[in-house]
Z-matrix of the N, CA and C atoms (Angstrom, degrees):
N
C 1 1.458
C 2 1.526 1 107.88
N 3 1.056 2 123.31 1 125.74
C 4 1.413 3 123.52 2 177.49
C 5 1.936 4 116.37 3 -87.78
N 6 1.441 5 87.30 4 148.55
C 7 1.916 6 88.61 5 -164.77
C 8 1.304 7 120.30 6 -51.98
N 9 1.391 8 103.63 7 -27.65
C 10 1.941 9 94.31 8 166.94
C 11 1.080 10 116.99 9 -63.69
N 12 2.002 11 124.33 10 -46.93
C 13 1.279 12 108.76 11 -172.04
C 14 1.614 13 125.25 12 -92.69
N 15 1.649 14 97.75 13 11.59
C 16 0.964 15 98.24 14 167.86
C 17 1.696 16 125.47 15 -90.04
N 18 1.720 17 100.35 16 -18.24
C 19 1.622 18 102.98 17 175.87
C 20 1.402 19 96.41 18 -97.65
N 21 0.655 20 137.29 19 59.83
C 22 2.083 21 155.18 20 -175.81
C 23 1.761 22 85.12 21 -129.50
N 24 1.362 23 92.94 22 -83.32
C 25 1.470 24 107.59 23 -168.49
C 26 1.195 25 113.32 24 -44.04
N 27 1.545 26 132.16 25 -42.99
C 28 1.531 27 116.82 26 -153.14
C 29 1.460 28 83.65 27 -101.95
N 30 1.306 29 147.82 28 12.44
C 31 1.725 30 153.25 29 168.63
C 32 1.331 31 84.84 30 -74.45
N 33 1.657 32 138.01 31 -68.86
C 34 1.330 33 136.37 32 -147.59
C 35 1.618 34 101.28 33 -63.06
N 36 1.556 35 95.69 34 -57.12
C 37 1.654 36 110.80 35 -172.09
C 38 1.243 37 89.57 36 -50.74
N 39 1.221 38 160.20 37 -108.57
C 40 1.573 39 173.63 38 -19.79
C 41 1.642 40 80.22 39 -151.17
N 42 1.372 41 133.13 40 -60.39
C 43 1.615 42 140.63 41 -155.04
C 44 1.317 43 113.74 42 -92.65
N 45 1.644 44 122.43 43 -24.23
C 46 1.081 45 130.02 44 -171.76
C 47 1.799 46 120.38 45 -48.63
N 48 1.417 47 94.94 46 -39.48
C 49 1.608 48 121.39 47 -173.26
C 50 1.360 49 111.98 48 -60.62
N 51 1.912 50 121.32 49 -36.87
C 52 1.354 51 135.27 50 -154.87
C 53 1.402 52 98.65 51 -87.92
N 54 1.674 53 120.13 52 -21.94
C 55 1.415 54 120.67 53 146.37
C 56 1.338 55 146.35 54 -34.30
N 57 1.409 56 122.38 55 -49.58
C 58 1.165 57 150.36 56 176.24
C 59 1.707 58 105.64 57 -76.92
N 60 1.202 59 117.53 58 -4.47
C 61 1.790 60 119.61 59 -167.57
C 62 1.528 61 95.00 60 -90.29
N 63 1.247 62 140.41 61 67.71
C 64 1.656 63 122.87 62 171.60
C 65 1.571 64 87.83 63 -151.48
N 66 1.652 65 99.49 64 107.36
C 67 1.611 66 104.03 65 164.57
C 68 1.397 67 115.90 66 -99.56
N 69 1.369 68 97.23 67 -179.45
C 70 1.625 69 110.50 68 171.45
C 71 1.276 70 96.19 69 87.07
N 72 1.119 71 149.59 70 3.52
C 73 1.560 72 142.08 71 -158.63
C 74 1.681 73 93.21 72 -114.34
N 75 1.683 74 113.40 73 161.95
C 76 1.849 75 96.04 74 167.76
C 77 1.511 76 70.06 75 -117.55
N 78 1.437 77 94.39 76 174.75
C 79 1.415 78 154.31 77 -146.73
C 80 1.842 79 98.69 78 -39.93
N 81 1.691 80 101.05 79 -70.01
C 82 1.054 81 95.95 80 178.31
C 83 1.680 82 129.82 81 -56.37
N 84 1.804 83 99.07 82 -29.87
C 85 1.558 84 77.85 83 177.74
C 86 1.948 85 121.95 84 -93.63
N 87 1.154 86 74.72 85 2.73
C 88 1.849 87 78.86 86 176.77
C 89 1.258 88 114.62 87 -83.36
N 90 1.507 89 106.52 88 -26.39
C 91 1.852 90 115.99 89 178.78
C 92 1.489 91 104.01 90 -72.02
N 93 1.605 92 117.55 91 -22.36
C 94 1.856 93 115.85 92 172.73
C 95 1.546 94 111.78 93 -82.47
N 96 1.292 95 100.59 94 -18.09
C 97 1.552 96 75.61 95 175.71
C 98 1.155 97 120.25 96 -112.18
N 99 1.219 98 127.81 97 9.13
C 100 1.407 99 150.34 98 153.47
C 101 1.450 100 118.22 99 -56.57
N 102 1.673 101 110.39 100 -53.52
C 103 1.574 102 130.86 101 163.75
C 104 1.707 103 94.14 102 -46.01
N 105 0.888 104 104.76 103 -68.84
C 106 1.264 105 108.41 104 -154.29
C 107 1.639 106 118.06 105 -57.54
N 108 1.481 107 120.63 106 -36.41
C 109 1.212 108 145.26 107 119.77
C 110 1.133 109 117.71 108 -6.15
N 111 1.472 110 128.15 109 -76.13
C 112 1.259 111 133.11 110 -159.87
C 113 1.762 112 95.50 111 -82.67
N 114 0.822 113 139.36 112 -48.24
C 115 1.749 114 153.50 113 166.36
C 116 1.558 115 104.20 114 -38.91
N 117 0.976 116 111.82 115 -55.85
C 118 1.782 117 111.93 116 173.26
C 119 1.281 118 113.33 117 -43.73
N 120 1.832 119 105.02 118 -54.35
C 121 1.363 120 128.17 119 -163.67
C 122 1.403 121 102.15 120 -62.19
N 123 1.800 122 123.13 121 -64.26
C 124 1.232 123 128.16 122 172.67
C 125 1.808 124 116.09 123 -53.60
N 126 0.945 125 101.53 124 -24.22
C 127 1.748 126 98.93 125 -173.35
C 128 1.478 127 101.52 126 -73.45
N 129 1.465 128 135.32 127 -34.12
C 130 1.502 129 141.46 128 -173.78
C 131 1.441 130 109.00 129 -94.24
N 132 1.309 131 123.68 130 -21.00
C 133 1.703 132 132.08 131 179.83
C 134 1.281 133 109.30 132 -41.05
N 135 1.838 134 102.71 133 -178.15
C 136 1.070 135 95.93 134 145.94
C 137 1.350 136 134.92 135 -111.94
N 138 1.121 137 152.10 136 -131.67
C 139 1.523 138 128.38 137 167.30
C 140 1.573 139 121.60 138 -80.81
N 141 1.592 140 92.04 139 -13.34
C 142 1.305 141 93.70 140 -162.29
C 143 2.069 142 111.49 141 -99.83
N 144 1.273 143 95.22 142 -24.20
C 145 1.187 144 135.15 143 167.76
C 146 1.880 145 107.49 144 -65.00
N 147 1.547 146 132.84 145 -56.09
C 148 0.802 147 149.44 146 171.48
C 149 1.666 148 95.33 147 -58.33
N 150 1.421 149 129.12 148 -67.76
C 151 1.441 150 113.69 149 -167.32
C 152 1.675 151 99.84 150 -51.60
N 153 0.687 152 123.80 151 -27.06
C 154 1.712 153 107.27 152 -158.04
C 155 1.196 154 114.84 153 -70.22
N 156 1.772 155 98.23 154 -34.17
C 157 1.340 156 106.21 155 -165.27
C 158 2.155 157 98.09 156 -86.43
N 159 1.210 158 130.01 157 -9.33
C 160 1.039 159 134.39 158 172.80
C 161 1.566 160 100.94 159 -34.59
N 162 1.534 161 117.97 160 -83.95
C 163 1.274 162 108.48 161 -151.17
C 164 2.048 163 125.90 162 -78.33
N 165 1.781 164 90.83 163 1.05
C 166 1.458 165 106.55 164 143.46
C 167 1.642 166 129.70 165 -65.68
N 168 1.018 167 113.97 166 -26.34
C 169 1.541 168 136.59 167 -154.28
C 170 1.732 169 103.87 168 -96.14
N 171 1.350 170 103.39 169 -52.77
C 172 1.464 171 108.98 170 172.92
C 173 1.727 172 117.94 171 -70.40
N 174 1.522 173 108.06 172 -36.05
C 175 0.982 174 113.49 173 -170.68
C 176 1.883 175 112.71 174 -64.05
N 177 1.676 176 109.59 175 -64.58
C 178 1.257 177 96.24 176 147.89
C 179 1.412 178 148.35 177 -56.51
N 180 1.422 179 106.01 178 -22.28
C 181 1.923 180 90.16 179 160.31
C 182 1.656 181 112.28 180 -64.71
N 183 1.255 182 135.89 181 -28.26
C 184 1.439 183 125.51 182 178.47
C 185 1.487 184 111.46 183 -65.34
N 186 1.479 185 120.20 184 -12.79
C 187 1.683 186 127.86 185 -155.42
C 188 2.382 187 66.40 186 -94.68
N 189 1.194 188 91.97 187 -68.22
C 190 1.607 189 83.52 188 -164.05
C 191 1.661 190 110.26 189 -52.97
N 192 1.175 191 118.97 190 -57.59
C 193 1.164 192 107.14 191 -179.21
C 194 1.547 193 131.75 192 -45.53
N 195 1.661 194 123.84 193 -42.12
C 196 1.194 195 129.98 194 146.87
C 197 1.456 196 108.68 195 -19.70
N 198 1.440 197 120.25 196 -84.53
C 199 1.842 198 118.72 197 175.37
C 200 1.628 199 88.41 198 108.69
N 201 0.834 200 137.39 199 33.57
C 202 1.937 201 138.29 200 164.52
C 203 1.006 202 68.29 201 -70.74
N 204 2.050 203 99.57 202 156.69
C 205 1.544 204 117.24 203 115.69
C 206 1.397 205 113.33 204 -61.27
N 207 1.941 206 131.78 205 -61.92
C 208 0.906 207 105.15 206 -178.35
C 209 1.858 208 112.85 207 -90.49
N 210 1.191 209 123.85 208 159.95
C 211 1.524 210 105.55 209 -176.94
C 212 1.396 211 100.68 210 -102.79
N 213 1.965 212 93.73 211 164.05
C 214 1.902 213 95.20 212 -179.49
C 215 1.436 214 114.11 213 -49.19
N 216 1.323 215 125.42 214 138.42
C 217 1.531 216 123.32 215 153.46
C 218 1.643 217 108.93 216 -34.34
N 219 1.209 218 122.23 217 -41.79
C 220 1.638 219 115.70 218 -178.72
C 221 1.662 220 107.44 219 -30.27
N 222 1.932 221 95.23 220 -59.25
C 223 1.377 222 106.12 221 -144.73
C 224 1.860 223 102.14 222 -87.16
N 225 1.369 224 109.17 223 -22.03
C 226 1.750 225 131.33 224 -177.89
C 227 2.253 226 85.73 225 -63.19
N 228 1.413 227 94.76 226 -65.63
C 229 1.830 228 75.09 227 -176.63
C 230 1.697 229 109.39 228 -78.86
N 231 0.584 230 121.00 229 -19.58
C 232 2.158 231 108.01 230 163.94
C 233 1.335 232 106.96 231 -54.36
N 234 1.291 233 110.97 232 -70.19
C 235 1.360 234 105.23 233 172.22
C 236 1.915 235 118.89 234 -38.55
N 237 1.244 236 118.88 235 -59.57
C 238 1.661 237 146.19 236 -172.82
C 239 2.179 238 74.71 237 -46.55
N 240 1.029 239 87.29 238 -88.97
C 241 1.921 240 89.68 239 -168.41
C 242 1.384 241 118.19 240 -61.44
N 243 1.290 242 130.89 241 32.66
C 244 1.267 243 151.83 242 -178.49
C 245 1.800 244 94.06 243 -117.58
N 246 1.638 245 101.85 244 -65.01
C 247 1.854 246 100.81 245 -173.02
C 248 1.502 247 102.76 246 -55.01
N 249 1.551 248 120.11 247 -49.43
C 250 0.689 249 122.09 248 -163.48
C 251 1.803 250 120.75 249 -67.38
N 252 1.143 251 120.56 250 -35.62
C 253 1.146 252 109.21 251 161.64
C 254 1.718 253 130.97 252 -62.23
N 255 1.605 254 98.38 253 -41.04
C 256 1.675 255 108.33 254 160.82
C 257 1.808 256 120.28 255 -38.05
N 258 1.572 257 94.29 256 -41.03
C 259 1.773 258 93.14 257 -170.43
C 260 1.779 259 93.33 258 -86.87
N 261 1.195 260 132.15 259 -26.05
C 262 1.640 261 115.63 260 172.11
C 263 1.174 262 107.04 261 -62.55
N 264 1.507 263 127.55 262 -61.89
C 265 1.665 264 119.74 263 170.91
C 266 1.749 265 119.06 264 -40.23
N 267 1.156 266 106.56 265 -30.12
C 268 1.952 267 104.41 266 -174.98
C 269 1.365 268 110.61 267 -76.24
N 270 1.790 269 98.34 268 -38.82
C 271 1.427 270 105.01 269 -174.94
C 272 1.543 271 122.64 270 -66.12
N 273 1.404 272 95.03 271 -43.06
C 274 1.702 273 112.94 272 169.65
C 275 1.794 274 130.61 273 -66.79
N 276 1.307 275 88.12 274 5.36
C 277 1.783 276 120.24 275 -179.12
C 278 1.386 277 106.45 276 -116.76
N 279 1.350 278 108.76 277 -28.62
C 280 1.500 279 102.05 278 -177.45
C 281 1.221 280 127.38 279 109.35
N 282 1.228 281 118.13 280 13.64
C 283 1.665 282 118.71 281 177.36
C 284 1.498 283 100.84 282 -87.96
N 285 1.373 284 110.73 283 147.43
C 286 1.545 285 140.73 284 172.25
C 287 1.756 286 109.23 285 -78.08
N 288 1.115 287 106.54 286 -20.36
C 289 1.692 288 102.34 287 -162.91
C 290 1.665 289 81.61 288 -86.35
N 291 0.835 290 154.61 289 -82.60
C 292 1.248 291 134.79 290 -145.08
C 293 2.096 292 133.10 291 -94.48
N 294 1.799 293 95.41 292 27.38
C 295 1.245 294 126.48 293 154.80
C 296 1.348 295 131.16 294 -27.32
């Protein structure tokens, strides 16, 4: 990985989290602004940085697109094993934020 795209990457990992911070909302609308969030994030990445965040990205647009307040458990753990694979890749790269 070269040092630019590697400090690309640990910028996303490090920011990814400050996404997920908007309460009081149910499901569907917190999963839009999260999308929307995470879409910003991937649209400025780098490519490699952008894939990761893909199968976070899809996962909550289905939580928004659905339109629950609360969303199916299906789509609550896709999403759940979506972060969760994101924070093994960050961690295994080296970011501190998700320690």
């Amino acid at each position: 990985m070269q040092a630019a795209t590697a400090a690309n990457f640990l910028h996303v990992c490090d920011h990814v989290q400050d996404a997920f911070r908007s309460g009081g909302l149910n499901d569907a609308d917190q999963a839009r602004g999260l999308a929307a969030e995470l879409q910003g994030m991937a649209d400025v990445a780098d490519p490699e940085a952008a894939r990761a965040l893909g199968p976070l990205l899809k996962a909550t647009d289905a939580i928004a697109a659905d339109g629950k307040a609360l969303a199916r458990p299906t789509l609550q753990q896709a999403q759940w094993d979506a972060s969760e694979r994101l924070r093994r890749v960050c961690v295994t790269a080296g970011s501190q934020a998700w320690g």
